[in-house]
N, CA, C and O atoms as a GROMACS GRO file, in nm:
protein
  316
    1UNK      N    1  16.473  11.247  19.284
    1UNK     CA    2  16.373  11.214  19.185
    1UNK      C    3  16.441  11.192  19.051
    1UNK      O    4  16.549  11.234  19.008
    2UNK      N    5  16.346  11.112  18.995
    2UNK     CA    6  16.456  11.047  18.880
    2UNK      C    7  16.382  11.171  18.760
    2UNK      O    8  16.299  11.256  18.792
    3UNK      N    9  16.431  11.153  18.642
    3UNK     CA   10  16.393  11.230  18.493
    3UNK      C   11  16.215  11.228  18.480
    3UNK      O   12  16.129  11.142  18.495
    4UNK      N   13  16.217  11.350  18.449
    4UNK     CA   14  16.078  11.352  18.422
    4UNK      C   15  16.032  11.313  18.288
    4UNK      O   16  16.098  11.356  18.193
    5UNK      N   17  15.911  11.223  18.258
    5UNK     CA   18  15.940  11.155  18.164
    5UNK      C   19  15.782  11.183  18.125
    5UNK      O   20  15.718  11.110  18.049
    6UNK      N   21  15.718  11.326  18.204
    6UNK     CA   22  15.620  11.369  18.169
    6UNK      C   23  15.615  11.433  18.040
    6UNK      O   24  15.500  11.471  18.018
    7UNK      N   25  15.691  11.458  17.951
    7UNK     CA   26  15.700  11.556  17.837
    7UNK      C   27  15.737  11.439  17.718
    7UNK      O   28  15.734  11.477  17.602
    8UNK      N   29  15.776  11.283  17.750
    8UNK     CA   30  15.745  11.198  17.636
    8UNK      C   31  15.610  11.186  17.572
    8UNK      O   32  15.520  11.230  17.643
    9UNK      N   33  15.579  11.145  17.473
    9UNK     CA   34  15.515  11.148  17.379
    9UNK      C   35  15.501  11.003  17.411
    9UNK      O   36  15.601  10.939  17.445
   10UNK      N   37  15.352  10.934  17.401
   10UNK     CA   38  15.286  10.796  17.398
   10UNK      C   39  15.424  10.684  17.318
   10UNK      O   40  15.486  10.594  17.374
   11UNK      N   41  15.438  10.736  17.160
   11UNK     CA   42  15.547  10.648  17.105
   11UNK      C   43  15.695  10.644  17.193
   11UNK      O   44  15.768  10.546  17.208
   12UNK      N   45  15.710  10.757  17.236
   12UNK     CA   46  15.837  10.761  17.278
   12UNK      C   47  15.875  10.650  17.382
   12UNK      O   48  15.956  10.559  17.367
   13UNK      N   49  15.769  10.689  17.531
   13UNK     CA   50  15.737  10.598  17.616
   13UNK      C   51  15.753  10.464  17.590
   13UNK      O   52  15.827  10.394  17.660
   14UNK      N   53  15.662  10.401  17.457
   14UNK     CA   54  15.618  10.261  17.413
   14UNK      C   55  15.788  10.242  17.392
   14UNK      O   56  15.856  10.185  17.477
   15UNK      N   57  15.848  10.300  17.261
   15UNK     CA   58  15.979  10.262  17.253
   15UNK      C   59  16.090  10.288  17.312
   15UNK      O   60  16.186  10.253  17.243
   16UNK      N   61  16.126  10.354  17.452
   16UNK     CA   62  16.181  10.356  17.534
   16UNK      C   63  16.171  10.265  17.647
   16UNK      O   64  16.276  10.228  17.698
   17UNK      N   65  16.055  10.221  17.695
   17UNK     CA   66  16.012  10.145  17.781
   17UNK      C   67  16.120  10.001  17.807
   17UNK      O   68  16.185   9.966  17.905
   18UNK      N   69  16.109   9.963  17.719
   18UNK     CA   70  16.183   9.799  17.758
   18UNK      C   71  16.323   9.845  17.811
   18UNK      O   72  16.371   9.760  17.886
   19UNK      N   73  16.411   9.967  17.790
   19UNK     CA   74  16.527  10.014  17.794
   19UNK      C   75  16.521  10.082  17.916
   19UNK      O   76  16.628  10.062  17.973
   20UNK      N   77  16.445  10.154  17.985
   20UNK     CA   78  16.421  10.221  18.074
   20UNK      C   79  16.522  10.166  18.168
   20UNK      O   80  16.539  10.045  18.156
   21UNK      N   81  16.606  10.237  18.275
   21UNK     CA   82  16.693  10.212  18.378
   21UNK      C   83  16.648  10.314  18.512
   21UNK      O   84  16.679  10.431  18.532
   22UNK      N   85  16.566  10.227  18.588
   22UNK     CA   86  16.496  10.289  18.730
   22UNK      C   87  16.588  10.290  18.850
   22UNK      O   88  16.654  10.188  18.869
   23UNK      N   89  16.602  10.394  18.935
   23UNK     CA   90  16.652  10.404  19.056
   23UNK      C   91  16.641  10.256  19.128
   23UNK      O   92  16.536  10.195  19.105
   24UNK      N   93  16.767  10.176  19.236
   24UNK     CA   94  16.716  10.098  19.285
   24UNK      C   95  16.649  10.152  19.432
   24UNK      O   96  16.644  10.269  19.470
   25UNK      N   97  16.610  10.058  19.488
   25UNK     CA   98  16.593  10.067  19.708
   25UNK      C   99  16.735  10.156  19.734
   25UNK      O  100  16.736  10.267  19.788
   26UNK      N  101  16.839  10.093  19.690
   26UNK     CA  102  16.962  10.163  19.766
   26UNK      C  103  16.986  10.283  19.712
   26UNK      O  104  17.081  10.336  19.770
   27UNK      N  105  16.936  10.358  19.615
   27UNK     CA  106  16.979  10.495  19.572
   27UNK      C  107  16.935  10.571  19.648
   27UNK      O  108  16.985  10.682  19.666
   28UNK      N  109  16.811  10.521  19.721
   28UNK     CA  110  16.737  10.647  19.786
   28UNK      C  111  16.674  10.745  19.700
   28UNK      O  112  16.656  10.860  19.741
   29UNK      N  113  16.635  10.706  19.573
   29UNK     CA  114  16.550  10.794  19.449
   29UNK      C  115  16.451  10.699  19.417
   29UNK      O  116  16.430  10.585  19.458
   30UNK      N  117  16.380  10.790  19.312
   30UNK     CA  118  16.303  10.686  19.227
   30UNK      C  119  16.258  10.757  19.117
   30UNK      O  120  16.264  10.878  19.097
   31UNK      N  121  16.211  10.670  19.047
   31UNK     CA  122  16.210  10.733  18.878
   31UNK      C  123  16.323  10.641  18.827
   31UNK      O  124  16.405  10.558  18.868
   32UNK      N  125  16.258  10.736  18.656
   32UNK     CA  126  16.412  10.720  18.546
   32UNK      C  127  16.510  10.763  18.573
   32UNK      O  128  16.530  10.884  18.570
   33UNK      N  129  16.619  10.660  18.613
   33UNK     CA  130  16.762  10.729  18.617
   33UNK      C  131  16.823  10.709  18.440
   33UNK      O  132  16.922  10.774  18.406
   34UNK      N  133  16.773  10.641  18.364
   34UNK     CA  134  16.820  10.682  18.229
   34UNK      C  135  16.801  10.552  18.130
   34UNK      O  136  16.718  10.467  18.162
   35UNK      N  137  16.883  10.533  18.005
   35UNK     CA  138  16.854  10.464  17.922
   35UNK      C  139  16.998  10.316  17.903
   35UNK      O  140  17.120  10.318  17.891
   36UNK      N  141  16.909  10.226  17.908
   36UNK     CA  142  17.063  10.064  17.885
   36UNK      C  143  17.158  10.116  17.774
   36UNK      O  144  17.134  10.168  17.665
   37UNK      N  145  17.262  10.089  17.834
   37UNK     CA  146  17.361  10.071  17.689
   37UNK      C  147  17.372   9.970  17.592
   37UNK      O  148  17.440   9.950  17.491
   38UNK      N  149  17.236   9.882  17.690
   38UNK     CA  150  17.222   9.762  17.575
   38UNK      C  151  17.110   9.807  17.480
   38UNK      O  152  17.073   9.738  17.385
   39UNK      N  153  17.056   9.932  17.512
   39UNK     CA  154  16.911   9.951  17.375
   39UNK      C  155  17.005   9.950  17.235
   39UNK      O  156  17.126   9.973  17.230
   40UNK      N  157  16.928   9.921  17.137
   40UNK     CA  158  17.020   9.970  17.005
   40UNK      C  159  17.059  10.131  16.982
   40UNK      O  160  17.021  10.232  17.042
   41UNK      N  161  17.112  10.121  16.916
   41UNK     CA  162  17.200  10.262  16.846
   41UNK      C  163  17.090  10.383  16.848
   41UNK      O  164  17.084  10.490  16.909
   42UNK      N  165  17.017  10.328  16.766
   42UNK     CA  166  16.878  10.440  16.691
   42UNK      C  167  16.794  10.481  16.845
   42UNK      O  168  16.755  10.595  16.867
   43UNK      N  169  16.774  10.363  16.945
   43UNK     CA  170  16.688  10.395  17.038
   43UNK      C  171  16.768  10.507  17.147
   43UNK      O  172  16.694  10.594  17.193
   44UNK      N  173  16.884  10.509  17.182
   44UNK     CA  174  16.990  10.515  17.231
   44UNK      C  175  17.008  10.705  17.214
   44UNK      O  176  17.001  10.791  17.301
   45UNK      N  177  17.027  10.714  17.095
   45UNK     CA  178  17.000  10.870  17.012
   45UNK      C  179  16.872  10.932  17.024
   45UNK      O  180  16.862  11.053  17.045
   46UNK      N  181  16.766  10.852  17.010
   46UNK     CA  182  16.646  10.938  17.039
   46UNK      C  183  16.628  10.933  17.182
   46UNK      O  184  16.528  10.999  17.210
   47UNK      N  185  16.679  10.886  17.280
   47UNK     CA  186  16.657  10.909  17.375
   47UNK      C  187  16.726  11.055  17.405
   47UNK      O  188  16.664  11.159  17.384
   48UNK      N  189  16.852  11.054  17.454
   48UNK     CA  190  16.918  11.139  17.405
   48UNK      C  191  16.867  11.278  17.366
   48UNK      O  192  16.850  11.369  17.448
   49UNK      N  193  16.844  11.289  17.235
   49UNK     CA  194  16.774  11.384  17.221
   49UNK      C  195  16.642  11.446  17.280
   49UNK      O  196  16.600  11.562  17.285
   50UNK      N  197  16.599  11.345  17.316
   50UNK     CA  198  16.458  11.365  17.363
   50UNK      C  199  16.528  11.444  17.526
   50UNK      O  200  16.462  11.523  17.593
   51UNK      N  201  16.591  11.423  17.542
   51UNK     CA  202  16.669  11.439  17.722
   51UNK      C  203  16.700  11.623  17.669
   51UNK      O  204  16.657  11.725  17.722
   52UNK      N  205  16.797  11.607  17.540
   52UNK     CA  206  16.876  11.753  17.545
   52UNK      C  207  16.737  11.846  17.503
   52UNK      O  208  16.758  11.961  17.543
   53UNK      N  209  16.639  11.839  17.453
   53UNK     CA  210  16.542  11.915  17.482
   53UNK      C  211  16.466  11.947  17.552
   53UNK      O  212  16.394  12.045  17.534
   54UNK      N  213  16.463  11.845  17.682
   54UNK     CA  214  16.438  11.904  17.817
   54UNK      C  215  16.518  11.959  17.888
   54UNK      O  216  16.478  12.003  17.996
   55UNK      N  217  16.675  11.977  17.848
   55UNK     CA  218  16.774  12.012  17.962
   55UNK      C  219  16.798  12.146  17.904
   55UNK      O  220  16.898  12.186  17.964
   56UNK      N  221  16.761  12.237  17.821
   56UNK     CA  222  16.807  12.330  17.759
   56UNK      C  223  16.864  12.445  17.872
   56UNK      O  224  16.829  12.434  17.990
   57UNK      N  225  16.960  12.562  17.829
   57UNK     CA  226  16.997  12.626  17.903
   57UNK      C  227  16.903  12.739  17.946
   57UNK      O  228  16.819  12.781  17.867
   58UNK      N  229  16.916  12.797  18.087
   58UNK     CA  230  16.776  12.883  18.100
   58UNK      C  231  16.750  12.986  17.995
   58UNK      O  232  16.645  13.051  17.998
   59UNK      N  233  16.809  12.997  17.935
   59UNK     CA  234  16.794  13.101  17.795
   59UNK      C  235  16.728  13.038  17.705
   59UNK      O  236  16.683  13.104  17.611
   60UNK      N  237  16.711  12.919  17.710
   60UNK     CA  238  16.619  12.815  17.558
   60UNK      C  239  16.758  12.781  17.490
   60UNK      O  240  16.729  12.721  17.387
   61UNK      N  241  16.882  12.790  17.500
   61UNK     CA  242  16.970  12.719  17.408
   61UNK      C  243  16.997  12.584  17.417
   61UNK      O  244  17.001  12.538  17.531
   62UNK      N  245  17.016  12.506  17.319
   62UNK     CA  246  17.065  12.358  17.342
   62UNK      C  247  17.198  12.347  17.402
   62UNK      O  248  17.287  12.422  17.362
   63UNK      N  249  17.218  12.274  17.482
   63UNK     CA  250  17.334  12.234  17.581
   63UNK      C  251  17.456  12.167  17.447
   63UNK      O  252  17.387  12.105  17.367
   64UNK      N  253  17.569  12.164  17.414
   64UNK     CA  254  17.651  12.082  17.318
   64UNK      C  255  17.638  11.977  17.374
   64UNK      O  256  17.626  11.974  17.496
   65UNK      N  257  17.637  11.826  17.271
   65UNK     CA  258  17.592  11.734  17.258
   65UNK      C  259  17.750  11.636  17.340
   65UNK      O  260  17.762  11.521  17.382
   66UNK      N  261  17.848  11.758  17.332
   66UNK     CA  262  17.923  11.708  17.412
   66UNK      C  263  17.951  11.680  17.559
   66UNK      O  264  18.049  11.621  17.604
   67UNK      N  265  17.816  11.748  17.647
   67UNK     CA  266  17.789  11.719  17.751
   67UNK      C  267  17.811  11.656  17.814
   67UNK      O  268  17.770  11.554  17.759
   68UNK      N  269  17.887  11.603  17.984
   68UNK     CA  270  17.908  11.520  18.017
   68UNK      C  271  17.729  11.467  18.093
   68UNK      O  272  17.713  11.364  18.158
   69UNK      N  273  17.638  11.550  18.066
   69UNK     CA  274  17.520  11.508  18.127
   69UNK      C  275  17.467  11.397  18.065
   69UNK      O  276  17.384  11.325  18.120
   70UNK      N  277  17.526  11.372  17.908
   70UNK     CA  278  17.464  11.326  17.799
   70UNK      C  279  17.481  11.175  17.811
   70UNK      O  280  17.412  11.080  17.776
   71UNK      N  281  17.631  11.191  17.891
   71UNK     CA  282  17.681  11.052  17.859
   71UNK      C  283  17.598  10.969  17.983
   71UNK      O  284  17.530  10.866  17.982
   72UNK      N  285  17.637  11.065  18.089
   72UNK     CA  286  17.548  10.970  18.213
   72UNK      C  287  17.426  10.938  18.214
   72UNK      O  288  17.393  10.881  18.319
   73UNK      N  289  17.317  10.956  18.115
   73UNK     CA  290  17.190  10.900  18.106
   73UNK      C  291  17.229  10.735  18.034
   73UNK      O  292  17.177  10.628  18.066
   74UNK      N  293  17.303  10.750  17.962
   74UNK     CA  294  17.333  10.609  17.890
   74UNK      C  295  17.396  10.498  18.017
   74UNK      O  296  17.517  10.503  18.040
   75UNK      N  297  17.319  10.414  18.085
   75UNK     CA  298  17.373  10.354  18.240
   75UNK      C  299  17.405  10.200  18.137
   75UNK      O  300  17.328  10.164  18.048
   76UNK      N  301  17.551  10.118  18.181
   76UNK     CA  302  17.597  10.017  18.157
   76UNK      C  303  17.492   9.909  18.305
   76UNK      O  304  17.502   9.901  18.427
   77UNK      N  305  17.422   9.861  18.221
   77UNK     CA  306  17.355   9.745  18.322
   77UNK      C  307  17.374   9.578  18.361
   77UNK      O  308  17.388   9.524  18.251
   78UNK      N  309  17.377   9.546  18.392
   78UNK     CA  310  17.450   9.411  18.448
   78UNK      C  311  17.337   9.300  18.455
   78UNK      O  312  17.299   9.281  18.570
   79UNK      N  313  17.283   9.231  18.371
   79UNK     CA  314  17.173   9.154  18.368
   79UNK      C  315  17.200   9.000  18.346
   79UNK      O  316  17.105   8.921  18.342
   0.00000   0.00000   0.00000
């Protein structure tokens, strides 16, 4: 199952949307697998963030931004 994308906010959704990167047939998933590296900069970061506040550690701490989880939501797409 891909990212739950139940805890976006209406704007978030609207401006995430065109960027959105979905599981294909061959992954055997479905859902958000994450965000283009073609969105701009600004969209790119709030995604991002919006991600490290759902991934927090079971204690409620923020994960460091140096995460390798962080980087793999950002997917290079081939269009």
């Amino acid at each position: 199952m891909g990212l739950n994308t139940s805890t976006m906010t209406e704007e978030q959704k609207r401006r995430f949307n065109r960027y959105l990167v979905f599981y294909g047939d061959e992954e055997c998933l479905f859902g958000v697998k994450g965000i283009s590296s073609e969105a701009p900069q600004e969209i790119i970061d709030e995604f991002v963030t919006w991600y490290r506040e759902t991934t927090r550690y079971p204690n409620g701490r923020l994960r460091p931004m140096t995460s390798k989880m962080y980087s793999n939501v950002v997917i290079s797409v081939n269009r």
